[in-house]
Each structure stands twice: as C-alpha cells, then as structure tokens.
N, C-alpha and C positions, 0 to 999 in steps of 0.2 A: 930684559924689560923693553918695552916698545916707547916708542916715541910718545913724548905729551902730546895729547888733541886738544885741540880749541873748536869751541863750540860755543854758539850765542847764547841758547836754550838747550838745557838738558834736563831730560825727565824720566823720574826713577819711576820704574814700574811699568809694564804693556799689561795692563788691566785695563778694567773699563773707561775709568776718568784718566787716564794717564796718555790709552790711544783719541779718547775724543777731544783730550785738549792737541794733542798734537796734529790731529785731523783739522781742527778748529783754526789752529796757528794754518796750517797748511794754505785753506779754503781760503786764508786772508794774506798767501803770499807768502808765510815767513815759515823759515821752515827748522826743523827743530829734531834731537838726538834723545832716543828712547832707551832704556838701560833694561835689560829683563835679567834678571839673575838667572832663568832658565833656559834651557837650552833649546826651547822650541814655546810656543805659547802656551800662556799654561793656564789652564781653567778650573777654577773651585767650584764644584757644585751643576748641579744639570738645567736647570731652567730659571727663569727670570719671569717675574711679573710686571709689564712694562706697561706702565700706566699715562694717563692723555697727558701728565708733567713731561715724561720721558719721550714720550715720541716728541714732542714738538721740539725738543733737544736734538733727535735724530733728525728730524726734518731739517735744523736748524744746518745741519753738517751732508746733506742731502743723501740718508741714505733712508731713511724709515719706509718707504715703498718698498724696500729690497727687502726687507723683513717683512712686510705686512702681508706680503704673497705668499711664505711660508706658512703663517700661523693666522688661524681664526679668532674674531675678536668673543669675546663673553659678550653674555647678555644680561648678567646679574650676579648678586653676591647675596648667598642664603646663608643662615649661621642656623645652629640646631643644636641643642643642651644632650649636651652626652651624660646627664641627669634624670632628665623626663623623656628624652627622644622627641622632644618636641622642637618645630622649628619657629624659632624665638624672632626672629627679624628675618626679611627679602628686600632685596633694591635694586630695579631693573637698572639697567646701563641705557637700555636703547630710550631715544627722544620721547617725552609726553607735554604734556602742556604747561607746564611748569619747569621744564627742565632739559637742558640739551643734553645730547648723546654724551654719553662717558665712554672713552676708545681704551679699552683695555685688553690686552694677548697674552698668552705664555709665552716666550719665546724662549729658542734655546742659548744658551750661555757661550755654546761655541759658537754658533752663528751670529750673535750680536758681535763677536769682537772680528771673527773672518769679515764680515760684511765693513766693520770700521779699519781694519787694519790691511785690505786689499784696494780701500781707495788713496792710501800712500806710498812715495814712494818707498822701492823696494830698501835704500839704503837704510831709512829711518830710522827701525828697529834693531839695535847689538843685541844680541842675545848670547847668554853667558855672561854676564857684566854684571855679576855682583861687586856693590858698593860697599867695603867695610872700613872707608870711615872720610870725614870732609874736614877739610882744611881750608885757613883764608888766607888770601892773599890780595890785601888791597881788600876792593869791590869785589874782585873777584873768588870765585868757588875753586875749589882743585879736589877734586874727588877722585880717590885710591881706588881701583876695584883689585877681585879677587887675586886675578892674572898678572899684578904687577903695571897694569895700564893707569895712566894718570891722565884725567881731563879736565881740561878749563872751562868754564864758564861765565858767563855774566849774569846769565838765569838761572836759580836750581829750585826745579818743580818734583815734591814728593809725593809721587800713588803711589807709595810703595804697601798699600795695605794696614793692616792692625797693625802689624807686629812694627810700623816704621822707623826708620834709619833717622830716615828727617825731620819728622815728627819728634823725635827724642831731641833733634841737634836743636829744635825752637823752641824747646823745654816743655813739651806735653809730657804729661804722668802716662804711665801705662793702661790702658782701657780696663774698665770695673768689670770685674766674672758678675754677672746676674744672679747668679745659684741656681740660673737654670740653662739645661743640656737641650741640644735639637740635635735631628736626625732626620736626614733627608732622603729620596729616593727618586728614581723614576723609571714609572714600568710601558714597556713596549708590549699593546697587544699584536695580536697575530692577525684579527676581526677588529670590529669594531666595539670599543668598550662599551656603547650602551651609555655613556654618561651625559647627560646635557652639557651645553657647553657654557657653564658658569662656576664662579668660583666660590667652592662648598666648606665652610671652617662650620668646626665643631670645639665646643670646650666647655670643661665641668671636669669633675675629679681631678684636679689638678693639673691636667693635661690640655695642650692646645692644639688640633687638628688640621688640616689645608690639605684640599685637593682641587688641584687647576686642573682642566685638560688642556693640551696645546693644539690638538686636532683630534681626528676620529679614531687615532690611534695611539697616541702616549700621553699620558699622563702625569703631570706633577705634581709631588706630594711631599708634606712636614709633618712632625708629630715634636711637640716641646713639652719638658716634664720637667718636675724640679724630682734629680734622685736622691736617694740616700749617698753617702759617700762611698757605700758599699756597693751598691750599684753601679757607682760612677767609675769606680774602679777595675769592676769586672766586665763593663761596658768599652772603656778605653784599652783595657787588656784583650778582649778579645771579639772581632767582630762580626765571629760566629754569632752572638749574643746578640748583638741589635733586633735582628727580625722578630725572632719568639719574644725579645722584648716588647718591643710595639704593639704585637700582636694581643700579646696578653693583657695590654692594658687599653684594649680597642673592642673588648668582647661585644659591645653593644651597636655597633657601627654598623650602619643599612652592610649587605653580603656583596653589591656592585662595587663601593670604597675600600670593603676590607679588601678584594680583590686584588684592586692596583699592589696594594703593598704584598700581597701573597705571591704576586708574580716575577714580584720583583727582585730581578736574583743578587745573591747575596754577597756577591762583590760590589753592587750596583748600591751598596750604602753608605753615606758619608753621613759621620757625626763631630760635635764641636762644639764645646760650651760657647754659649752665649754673654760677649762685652758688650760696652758701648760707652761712648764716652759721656761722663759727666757735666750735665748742664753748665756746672761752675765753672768748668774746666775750658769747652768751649767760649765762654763768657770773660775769662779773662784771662786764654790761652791766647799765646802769637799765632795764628794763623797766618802771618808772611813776617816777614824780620829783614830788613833790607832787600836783598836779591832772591830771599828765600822764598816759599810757601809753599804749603800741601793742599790738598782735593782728594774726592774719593774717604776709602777708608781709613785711609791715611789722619782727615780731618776730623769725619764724624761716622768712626763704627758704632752701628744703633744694633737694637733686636731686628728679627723679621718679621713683627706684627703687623707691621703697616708695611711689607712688599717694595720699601723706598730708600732701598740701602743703595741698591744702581741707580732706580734713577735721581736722586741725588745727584751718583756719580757724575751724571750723565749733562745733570745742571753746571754742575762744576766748570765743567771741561769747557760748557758753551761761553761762560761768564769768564774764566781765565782768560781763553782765547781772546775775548773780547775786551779785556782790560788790557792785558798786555799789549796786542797791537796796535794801543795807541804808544807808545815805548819805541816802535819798532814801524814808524808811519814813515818818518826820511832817511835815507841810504845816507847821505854825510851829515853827520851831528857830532857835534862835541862832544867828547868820550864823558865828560862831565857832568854836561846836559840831559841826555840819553840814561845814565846811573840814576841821576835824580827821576828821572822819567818814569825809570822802571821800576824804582820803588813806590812812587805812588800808583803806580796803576795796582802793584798788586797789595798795596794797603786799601785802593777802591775794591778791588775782588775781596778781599779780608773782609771789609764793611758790609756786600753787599750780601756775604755766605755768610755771616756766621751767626744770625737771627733765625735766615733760615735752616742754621744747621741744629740750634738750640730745639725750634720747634718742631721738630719732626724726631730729631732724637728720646726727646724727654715724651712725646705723645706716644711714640711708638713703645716705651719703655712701661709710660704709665698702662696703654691698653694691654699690655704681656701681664701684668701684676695684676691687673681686673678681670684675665679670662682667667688665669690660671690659677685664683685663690680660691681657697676651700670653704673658708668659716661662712657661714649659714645666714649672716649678712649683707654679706658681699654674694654670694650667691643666688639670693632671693634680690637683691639689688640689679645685677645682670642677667637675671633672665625675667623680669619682669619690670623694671623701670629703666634702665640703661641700653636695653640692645639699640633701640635704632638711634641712639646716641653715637655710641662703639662703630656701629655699620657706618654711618654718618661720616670719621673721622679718615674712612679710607677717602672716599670723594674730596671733604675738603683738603685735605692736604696734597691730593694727587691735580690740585687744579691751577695750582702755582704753573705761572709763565716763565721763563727763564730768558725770554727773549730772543733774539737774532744776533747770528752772528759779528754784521754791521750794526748793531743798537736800532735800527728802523723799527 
C-alpha cells in the first residue's frame, strides 16, 4: 500500500468540468489533484457543440482562440419536418439589426480537453486512480482508490460523470432513463462534404436528427428514437446493427445528410440511452455538503436537445473556481476559519448552479418530448405554431454569462 497523500483540493474525474475547474483553481494560483480512473484521458463521444455560454467560459480560463482556429463557426440553425420535408423554422447566427452575432462551432471532444489539460501542469492529473469509496475524518475527506492509495483532503470535487461516486455520497438518486436511445457518429470526408456550414435537426416520426459540420470536411451527427425494447436489445447486443438501423429509419433525409452517416464506418458508432436528472431532485438535491460538491454530469445529466450538457460543464468549472478561491485567498489561516470558508463558498457555487442547472435540464428534456412525439396534436403543433419557439430556446439558453474568473 503506498503512503497516504494530502492534498488541498481533489477532483474526481479529467472530463470536461473536472479539468476546467482545475484549470480555473490554477489561473487563480491554487492548485489542485485530478483523479481519472483511466489510464490515459478518456473521451465519450466525437464532437461538442460549443455555444457563445461556452466559449466565454473558455475565454474565461484563456484558452477559446486555441480552439476557434481549429473549427468554423455556423451561420444558422434550420430544422425541417421529416413529415412533410418541409423546413419548418431558420435562424441566422451572424449580426442583423435586431440581434447580435450568436458564436457557435463544432468542435472536437478530444481537442477541447487537450487544449484544457496542456495548460496545467504536468503533475496535476493521476491517472489510474479509481475512487471506490470516501471516508471522514474530521473536516476532512480520505478517499480509497482502486490501487490501495489513500488520500486526504480538505476539498472533494465530483465530475466524475452520470454514473457518480460523489454524487451518490450527497444523496443524489440515480439519473431517470428517458425511454429514449441516441446514437451518435462522425464521418470524415476525403473532399469536401458539400454541406453549408450550419446546424441542420430534423424531427417527426418519432425520431430526432442533428447534423453539425465542424469544417469542410467532418461532420457531426445524432439520430434519437424511442425503441421498442426489442430493438433496444438487439441494438445494445450488437453494433453491427446501429448503422442499417439509422438508416432505415432516415429513408426520407436530403442524399448529402444521409451521406455523413453512410460513410461513417462502423466502428465509428457510439450509442447510449438517454438520463437526466430530475427537476425535483436538482431542486432539493445537496449540490455541496460541507467540503463536498459536484459539477459537470456529475450535477446535471440532461438530454442533448439543446447541445448544453458541456457547456454547462464548462459554466461549472468557471463558477467553482471562482467561489472556492475565495476559501483559499490567505496562505496562513486558521485551520477553523479556512473550513468555515470553504464550505460557504461552495454552498455560494451550489446557489448560484443549481437554477441554472434546473433550467436547462428540464427545457432540454421538455424540447426531446416535443420533437419526438407522434400524436397528430403535438405534431401539427410543432411544425406549425411551435418551431421558431423550439429554435428560439437554443439562443436563449446558450446566452447565459457565467462570468470571469476574478468575478470582474
């Protein structure tokens, strides 16, 4: 067994919110210990839609230019009834007279976290260091991991994802299944796709559609269903079956969209039923508990209707940073003082997320339920009096400020 480590701050999970709070502690001087139960960084999923909330997060931790050189931004968001083929709503991104520029990219999944995880330093991140199970002592954390290692803490921050450790230790329920499955992709052309570069959802027969491009040559794409259980079963069994899935339930889709996903080879599919946590639960869940609290999906697993499950993340990270180092402002303080310190700061971060995490979880939930319903109400409802409602709710919700990392 190895010796116990003492550590100020420790933080489960090198995902999105877990390195940008740590980034964030960094940028303000304090510096802090990352737990990745994997053995090299690990990434869910091929691309992110990183909306004008999320950059200014990035900016916030100075890295968003190092991304915004990879990836082009959109110029609009069209939706189009996989009913009639008709397209039901448009809404430019770029400036008009009425409305500033909306900053929106694909970006990729591995490149947002290389880009955050290359501006700390190298010790930061353990990797290997699954956490299975916490203990108190005092004020203090002592967290088991796999390997037999014991660590101390004063702070313990959970991103450790849905499935979380620390989340369960604050008494969250386990995140609600939707009933509905997604499947994701992304295909590399060899030319150039031919796509404009805006973000194209399609939905009607029960089915929810997304295709981003990230540049002139890959493309990011979703497809969300509600299956049969028989499907779902023959879907998670084998993943031969996703592609001709999708496909077949895509017969009507312009020949440039179906494209993306016919090129897209067939290892290059990840699927996963869809949680998220419950309004109620957010509302009168602990979101910090003395020394504790979580961010990320850890907090608030939502659908991907609204594109805002990172950045979110990415709020988080800004807003922790930024409570906690008031906790961690003077080098000698009373071990006393400093405790009380640090639990209010992250009862202030608890306060200041968890309205926001209420509203975006439950909107993002409520629009997955309104694209994807069938009855002849609701469907004459959303393609005729609801679309530029629905389009509407990506802008407002992606216009949240999250602040600086100083509060300025």
């Amino acid at each position: 067994m190895e010796r116990e480590i003492v550590q100020d701050i420790v933080i489960v999970g090198a995902g999105i919110a877990g390195v940008t709070t740590s980034l964030g502690l960094y940028r303000l001087g304090i510096r802090s210990l990352v737990l990745e139960s994997s053995d090299s960084l690990r990434v869910t999923g091929f691309s992110l839609s990183i909306w004008q909330n999320a950059w200014k997060a990035l900016d916030a931790v100075g890295v968003g230019d190092k991304l915004r050189h990879h990836h082009r931004p959109l110029n609009g968001i069209v939706t189009t009834s996989l009913v009639t083929g008709k397209q039901i709503a448009a809404m430019p991104f770029k400036p008009t007279e009425n409305q500033e520029g909306i900053e929106i990219r694909c970006v990729q999944r591995t490149k947002v976290l290389e880009v955050l995880v290359n501006e700390l330093p190298k010790e930061t991140i353990r990797y290997s260091s699954k956490v299975v199970s916490i203990e108190e002592s005092g004020f203090y954390k002592i967290l088991h991991l796999a390997d037999g290692t014991t660590i101390k803490t004063k702070v313990l921050i959970g991103c450790d994802g849905v499935n979380s450790l620390v989340a369960k230790w604050l008494g969250f329920k386990e995140p609600s299944f939707t009933g509905r499955f997604a499947i994701r992709g992304f295909a590399q052309f060899e030319t150039n796709h031919g796509l404009e570069l805006r973000f194209m959802q399609f939905f009607g027969n029960g089915v929810r559609v997304g295709v981003v491009p990230c540049n002139e040559k890959q493309v990011h794409w979703f497809f969300t269903c509600v299956p049969s259980s028989q499907e779902l079963k023959e879907l998670k069994a084998d993943r031969a079956k996703l592609k001709p899935f999708v496909l077949k339930n895509l017969e009507n889709m312009p020949s440039a969209v179906r494209a993306c996903i016919e090129i897209t080879d067939p290892d290059g599919f990840l699927s996963y039923p869809l949680r998220y946590r419950q309004a109620w639960d957010l509302m009168m869940g602990n979101i910090s508990k003395g020394n504790v609290c979580v961010g990320g999906d850890a907090l608030h697993p939502m659908t991907p209707d609204l594109g805002q499950g990172a950045c979110c993340a990415l709020e988080d990270g800004i807003v922790l940073a930024r409570c906690l180092a008031e906790a961690f402002s003077k080098e000698k303080e009373e071990e006393e003082v400093q405790n009380k310190k640090i639990e209010e700061s992250l009862k202030k971060y608890a306060k200041e997320r968890r309205w926001r995490a209420v509203d975006v979880t439950t909107t993002a939930y409520m629009l997955g339920s309104i694209q994807q319903a069938e009855s002849k109400l609701v469907t004459f409802l959303r393609e005729n009096i609801l679309p530029t409602f629905l389009a509407a709710q990506y802008l407002k919700k992606s216009g949240y400020d999250c602040g600086k990392l100083n509060g300025s």
